[in-house]
N, C-alpha and C positions, 0 to 999 in steps of 0.2 A: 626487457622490452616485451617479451613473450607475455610475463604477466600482468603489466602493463594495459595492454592490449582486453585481457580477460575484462579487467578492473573496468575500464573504459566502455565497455560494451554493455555492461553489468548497469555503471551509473546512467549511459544514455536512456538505456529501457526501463528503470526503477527510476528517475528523473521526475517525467511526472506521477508514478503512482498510480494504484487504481481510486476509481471516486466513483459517487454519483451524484450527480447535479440536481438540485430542484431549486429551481425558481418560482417565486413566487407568482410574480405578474403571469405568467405562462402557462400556468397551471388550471387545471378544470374548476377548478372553484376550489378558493380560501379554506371553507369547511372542509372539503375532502384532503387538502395538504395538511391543516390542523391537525385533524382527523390523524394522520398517518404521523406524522410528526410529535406528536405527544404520544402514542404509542411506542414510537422509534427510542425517543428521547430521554425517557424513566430512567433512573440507574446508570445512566452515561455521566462519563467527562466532558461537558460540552465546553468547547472554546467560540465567545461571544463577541464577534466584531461591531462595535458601534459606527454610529455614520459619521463620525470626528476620528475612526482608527485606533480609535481606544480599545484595547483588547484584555478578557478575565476568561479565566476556566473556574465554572461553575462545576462542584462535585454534587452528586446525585441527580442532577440531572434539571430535566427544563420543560416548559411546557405553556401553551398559550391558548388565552381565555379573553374573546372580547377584544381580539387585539392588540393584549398585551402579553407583555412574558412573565410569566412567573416562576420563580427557581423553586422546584419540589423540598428540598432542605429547607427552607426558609419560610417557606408558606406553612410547615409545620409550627413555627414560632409564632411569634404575636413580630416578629421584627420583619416581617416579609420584606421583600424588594419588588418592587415592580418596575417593568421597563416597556413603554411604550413601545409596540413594532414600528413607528413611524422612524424611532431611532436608533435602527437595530439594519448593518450594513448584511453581514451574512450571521449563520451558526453552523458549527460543524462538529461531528465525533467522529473517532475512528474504533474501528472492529480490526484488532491486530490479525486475529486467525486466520480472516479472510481475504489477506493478502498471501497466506500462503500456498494456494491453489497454482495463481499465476506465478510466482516467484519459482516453483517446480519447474513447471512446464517451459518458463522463460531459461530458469537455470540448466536444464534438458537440454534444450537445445543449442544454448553457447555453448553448455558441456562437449557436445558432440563436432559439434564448428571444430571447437577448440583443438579436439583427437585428431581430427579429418586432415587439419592444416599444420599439424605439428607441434602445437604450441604445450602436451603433454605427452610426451616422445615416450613409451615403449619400446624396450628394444628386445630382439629377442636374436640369441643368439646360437650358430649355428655354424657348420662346417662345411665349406664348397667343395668342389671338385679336389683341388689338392691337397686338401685336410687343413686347411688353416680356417681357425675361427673366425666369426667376422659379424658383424652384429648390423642387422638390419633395424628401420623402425617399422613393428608392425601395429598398421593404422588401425585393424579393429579393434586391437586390445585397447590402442591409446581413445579411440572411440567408446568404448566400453566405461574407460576409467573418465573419460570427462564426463559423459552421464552422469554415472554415480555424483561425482566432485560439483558438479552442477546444480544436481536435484539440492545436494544440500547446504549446499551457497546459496542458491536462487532460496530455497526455502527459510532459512536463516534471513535473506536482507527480506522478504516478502512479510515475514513476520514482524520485523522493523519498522518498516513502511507500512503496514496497515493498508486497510480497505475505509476509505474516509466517505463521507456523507456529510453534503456539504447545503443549506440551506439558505438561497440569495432572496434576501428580503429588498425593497426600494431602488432596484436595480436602474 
């Protein structure tokens, strides 16, 4: 039940992930998302939503000329591909690393919940009044240890989930 509990907390906050959103229509001008987006883009695994849902991961990455897309591997060939942005729903990559910031900090602080309210029981034990041992739970420790066990769960799923960047064309 206990770890249960952890699990469940863990996937509500990792559920959606961290992102950043750029849309197109919304944006200061075409050129300047271009602009950022062909720079971002080089050397990624971009995954390519069409406006039909049709979806491909382009390896080395992607970039756009003229309003159109062109895949960097390809374009080196004589076999190019080209893909119209009129037909092109979003694009996105992910940066794994940079999910691991949050997934600390998230994992930290379930860790410590987690000590506070028992759910990683420390006990420490000791002798009362008439000599007989008896084992209490003591909270800082078990506060202590779900830190630790936090930082490196949250860090662990943060690296999974990734830092994704997400690009809504035709929205």
């Amino acid at each position: 039940m206990k770890i249960s509990f952890l699990f469940i907390a863990f996937s509500f906050l990792f559920l959606e992930g961290c992102q950043s959103n750029y849309i197109v229509n919304k944006y200061y001008s075409k050129e300047e998302l271009y602009k950022n987006f062909n720079a971002s883009c080089i050397d990624k695994n971009v995954k390519i939503i069409l406006m039909n849902d049709s979806s491909f991961i382009v390896t080395g990455g992607a970039r756009i000329s003229n309003d159109t897309l062109l895949f960097v591997a390809q374009e080196k060939n004589s076999n190019a591909v080209f893909v119209p942005l009129s037909n092109v729903k979003r694009i996105s990559y992910n940066k794994r690393w940079l999910g691991i910031p949050f997934g600390i900090l998230t994992g930290a602080v379930l860790g410590t919940l987690a000590g506070a309210i028992g759910i990683i029981p420390v006990y420490e034990t000791h002798s009362d009044i008439s000599g007989v041992q008896t084992q209490t739970i003591e909270t800082g420790g078990a506060m202590l240890v779900g830190i630790g066990v936090g930082t490196v769960i949250g860090g662990v799923i943060g690296w999974l989930i990734g830092y994704n960047y997400i690009y809504y064309f035709n929205r």
